[in-house]
N, C-alpha and C positions, 0 to 999 in steps of 0.2 A: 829371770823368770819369777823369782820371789816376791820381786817387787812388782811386778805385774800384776800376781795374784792379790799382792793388799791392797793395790789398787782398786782393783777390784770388788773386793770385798767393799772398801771403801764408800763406793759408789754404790755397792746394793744396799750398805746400811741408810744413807743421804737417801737414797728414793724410800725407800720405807718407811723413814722420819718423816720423810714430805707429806709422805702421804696418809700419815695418821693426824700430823696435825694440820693438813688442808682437810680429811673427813671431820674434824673436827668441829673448825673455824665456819664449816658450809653448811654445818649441824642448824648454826645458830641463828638467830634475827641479827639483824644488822642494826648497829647501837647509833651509828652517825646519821642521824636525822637527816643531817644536810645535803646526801646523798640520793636522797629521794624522796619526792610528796606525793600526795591524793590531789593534786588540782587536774581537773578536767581540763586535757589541749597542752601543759605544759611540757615540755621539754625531758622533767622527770615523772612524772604522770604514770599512774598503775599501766598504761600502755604503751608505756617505753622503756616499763624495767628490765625487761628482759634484752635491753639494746644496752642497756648505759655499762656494762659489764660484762666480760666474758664467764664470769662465776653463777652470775644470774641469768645464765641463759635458758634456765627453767623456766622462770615467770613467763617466757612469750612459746618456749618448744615442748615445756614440761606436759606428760598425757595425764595425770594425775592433781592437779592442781585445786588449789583451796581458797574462798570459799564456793560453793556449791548452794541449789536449791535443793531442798529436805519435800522434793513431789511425792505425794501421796502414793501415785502410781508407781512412782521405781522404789517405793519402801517396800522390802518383805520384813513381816513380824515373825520374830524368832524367841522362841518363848527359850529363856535362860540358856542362851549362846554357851556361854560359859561364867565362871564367875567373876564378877569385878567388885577387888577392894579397895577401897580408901582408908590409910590411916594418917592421923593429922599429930603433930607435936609441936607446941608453942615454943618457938624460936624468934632469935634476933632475925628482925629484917631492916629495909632500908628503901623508903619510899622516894622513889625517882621521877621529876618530869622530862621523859627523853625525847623532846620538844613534837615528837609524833606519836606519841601518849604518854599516860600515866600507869608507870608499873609499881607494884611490892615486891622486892627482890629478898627472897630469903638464901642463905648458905644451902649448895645442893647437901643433900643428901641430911640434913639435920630439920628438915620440918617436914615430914612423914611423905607418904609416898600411894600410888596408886599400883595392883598389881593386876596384869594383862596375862592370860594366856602363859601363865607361870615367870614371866618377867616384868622385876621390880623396876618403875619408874620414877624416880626421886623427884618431888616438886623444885622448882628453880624461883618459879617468879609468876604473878598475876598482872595483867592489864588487860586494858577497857577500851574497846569500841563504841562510837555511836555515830552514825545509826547501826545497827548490828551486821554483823558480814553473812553470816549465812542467812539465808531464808527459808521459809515454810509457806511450800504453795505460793509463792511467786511475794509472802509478806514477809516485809522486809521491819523488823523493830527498832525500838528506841536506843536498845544499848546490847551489849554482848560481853561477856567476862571470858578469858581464856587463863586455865591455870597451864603452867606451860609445865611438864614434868619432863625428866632425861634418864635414860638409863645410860650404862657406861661401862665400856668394854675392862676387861685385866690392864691394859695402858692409863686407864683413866680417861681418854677419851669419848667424848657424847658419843653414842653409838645409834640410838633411835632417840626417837622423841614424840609423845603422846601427849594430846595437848585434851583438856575438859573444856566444854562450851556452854555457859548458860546465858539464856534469853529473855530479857527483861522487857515489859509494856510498861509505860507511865501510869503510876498508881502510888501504894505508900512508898515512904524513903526506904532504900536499901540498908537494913542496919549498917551491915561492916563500912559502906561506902560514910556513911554516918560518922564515924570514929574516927575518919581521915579527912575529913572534910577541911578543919582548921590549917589542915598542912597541906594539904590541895591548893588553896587558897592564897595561902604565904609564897608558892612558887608560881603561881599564875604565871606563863611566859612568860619563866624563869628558866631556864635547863641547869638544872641543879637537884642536888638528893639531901635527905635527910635522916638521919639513923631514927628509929623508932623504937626502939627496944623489944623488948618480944611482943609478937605479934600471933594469936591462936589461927590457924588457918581453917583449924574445925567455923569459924564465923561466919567463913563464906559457905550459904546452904546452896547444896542443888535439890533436894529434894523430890519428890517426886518418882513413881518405879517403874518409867519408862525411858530410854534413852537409845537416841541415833548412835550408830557406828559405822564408820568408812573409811579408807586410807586415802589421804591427802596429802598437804603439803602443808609449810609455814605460809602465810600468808601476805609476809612481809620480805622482802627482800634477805636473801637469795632464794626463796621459795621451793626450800629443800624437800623433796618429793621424803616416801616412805611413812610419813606422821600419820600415827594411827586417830584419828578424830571422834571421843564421845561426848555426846551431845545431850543436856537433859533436856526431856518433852516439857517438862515444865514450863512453864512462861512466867518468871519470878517480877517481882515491883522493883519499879525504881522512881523516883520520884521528879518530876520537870527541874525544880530548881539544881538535884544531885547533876544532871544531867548539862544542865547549861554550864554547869561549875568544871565537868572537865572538858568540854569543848572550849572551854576561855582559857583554858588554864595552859592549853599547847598551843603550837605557832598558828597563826591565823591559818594558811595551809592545811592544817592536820583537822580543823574543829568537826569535819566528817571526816573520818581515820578510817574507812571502810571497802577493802576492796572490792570492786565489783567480781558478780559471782561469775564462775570458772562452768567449762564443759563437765559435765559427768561421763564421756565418754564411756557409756556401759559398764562402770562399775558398780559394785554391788552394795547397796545402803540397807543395810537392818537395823528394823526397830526393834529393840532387846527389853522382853517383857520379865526384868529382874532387876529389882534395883540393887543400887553400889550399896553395898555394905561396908559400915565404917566401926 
């Protein structure tokens, strides 16, 4: 009978390890490039991710999915929702080409953090779309930054995940894009990373004291629903040649890394008339 019951036991601690570190692992973006692209018609194609896996079976059943058009008509303006901070601290990163973009991967929880509706979300890591994945009124831009942040449960594991968006038109160079450029460059469809040393994330500006908010998804495979999505109204520069530089730089595949926009299925999009305070 003893041994029955540690059996037991046994078996409820294994399911409850399973299952914090599968909510974990389906938190995240999927790191193997090779497992899926952006080509129109192909086989792994944004409209066959949700087939090529039983984990990513959000991307084709998920109700919430990202990205989304930012219509005019289903925005409501919500004048100071509530408060959102930013605070930034110059930390070690380590800039990656993960052959389906180009990210800045900083250590969580050591380069400051955004704070939501009383919970803190740790920045993890930046990369770049282009042409941009979300749109406004049916326009669709040049480029798109997503800072990705994670909060994370007493286990340590990802628990949510709130992702920043800003939207850039061809215009002058994007500074921060500016200061990576030489290593942009040196990894050109290359998949390989490079330590950087510290890195201010205050550089990257959004600016501007209006910004989109929605619940969506990651965007990228496994297309983990629940991500809370803000958006600055802003329309920031970025400049043609920055822009050609990271389309060459990942696999021919990826040089538009942008998924097509998702159903908004009556959810609720506020425009939030308060800016992030840093």
């Amino acid at each position: 009978m003893k041994s029955q019951i540690s059996i037991s036991w046994v078996l409820v601690l294994l399911i409850i390890l399973f299952s914090h570190s599968l909510s974990s692992t389906t938190a995240q973006e999927v790191e193997d490039e090779s497992e899926f692209d952006y080509t129109r018609g192909s086989e792994k194609g944004p409209h066959r991710w949700g087939e090529l896996k039983k984990e990513w079976e959000a991307c084709k059943n998920g109700g919430t999915q990202s990205p989304i058009d930012l219509a005019n008509q289903r925005v409501k303006i919500v004048p100071r929702l509530d408060k959102l901070t930013r605070s930034c601290i110059p930390s070690n990163a380590t800039i990656k080409n993960r052959g389906h973009d180009i990210s800045v991967q900083w250590d969580i929880g050591k380069a400051g953090s955004i704070k939501i509706n009383g919970t803190e979300y740790f920045l993890h890591q930046a990369h770049w779309h282009s042409p941009s994945e979300h749109t406004v009124n049916g326009r669709r831009y040049d480029m798109e930054l997503h800072l990705v942040h994670e909060s994370k449960d007493e286990n340590g594991n990802i628990n949510n995940v709130a992702v920043v968006g800003v939207l850039y038109k061809l215009g002058r160079p994007d500074n921060f894009l500016s200061k990576l450029m030489k290593e942009i460059t040196a990894m050109s469809d290359k998949k390989e990373q490079k330590h950087m040393g510290v890195i201010d994330p205050s550089e990257i500006k959004l600016g501007g004291k209006m910004y989109y908010r929605y619940m969506g998804s990651l965007t990228v495979p496994p297309c983990t629903e629940g991500v809370v999505w803000i958006i600055s109204k802003k329309i920031r520069t970025v400049s043609r040649q920055q822009v050609t530089l990271l389309r060459e730089a990942v696999h021919d595949y990826a040089e538009e890394n942008a998924r097509p926009v998702q159903p908004i299925n009556r959810r609720n999009i506020h425009l939030i008339d308060g800016q992030i305070q840093e």
